[in-house]
C-alpha positions in Angstrom: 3.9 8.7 28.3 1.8 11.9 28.4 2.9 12.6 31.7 6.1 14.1 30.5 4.7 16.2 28.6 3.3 18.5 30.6 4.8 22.1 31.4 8.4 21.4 33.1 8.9 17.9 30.5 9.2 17.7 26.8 8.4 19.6 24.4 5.4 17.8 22.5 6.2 17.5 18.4 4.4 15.8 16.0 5.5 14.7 12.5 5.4 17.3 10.0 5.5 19.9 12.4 7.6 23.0 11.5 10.5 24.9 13.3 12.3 27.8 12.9 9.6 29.8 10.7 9.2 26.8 8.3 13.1 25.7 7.2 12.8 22.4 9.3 9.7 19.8 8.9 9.8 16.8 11.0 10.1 13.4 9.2 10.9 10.9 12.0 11.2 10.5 15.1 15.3 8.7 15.4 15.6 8.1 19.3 14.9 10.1 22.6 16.6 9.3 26.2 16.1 10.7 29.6 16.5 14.5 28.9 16.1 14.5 25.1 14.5 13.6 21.9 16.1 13.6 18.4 13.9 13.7 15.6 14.8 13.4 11.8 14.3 17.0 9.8 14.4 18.3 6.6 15.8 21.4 5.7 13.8 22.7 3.6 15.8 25.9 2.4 19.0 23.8 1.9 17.3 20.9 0.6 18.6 18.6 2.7 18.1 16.6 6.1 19.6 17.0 9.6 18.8 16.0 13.0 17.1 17.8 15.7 17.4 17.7 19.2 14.4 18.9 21.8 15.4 18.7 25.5 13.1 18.5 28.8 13.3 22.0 29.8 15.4 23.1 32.8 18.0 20.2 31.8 21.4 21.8 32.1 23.3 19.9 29.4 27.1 21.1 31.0 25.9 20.0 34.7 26.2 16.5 33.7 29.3 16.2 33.3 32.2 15.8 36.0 33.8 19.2 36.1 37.3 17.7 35.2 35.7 16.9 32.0 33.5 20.1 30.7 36.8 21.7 29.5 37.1 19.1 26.8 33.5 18.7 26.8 32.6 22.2 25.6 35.1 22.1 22.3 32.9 19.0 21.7 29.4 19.6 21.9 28.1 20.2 18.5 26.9 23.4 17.2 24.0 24.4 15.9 22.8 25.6 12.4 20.4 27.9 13.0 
């Protein structure tokens, strides 16, 4: 499993590392998949939890998807908070 994460894979994170100076500490780790991971966060200015998504770097979420569908697609994709 290390092998992906070397420079080019994932992102290596750890539970109760912090991201974005400090608001979000990782709880759990909820699921990962071929160009992602989603880990369990909480926000710690809002007081509340969220998920968090790290992708493999150089994945190009849009390219997935059949061009007759990124129209719809991109009204879809979720936003993010911060």
């Amino acid at each position: 499993m290390r092998i992906y994460y070397l420079p080019g894979g994932y992102h290596p994170v750890h539970l109760g590392d912090t991201f974005h100076n400090g608001t979000y500490e990782v709880v759990h780790k909820l699921g990962y998949g071929q160009y992602s991971t989603v880990w369990l966060v909480k926000d710690r200015k809002r007081g509340r939890y969220a998920s968090m998504k790290t992708l493999a770097a150089d994945v190009d979420v849009m390219g997935h998807i059949p061009k007759k569908w990124q129209h719809f697609s991109r009204r879809r994709v979720r936003c993010t908070v911060d």
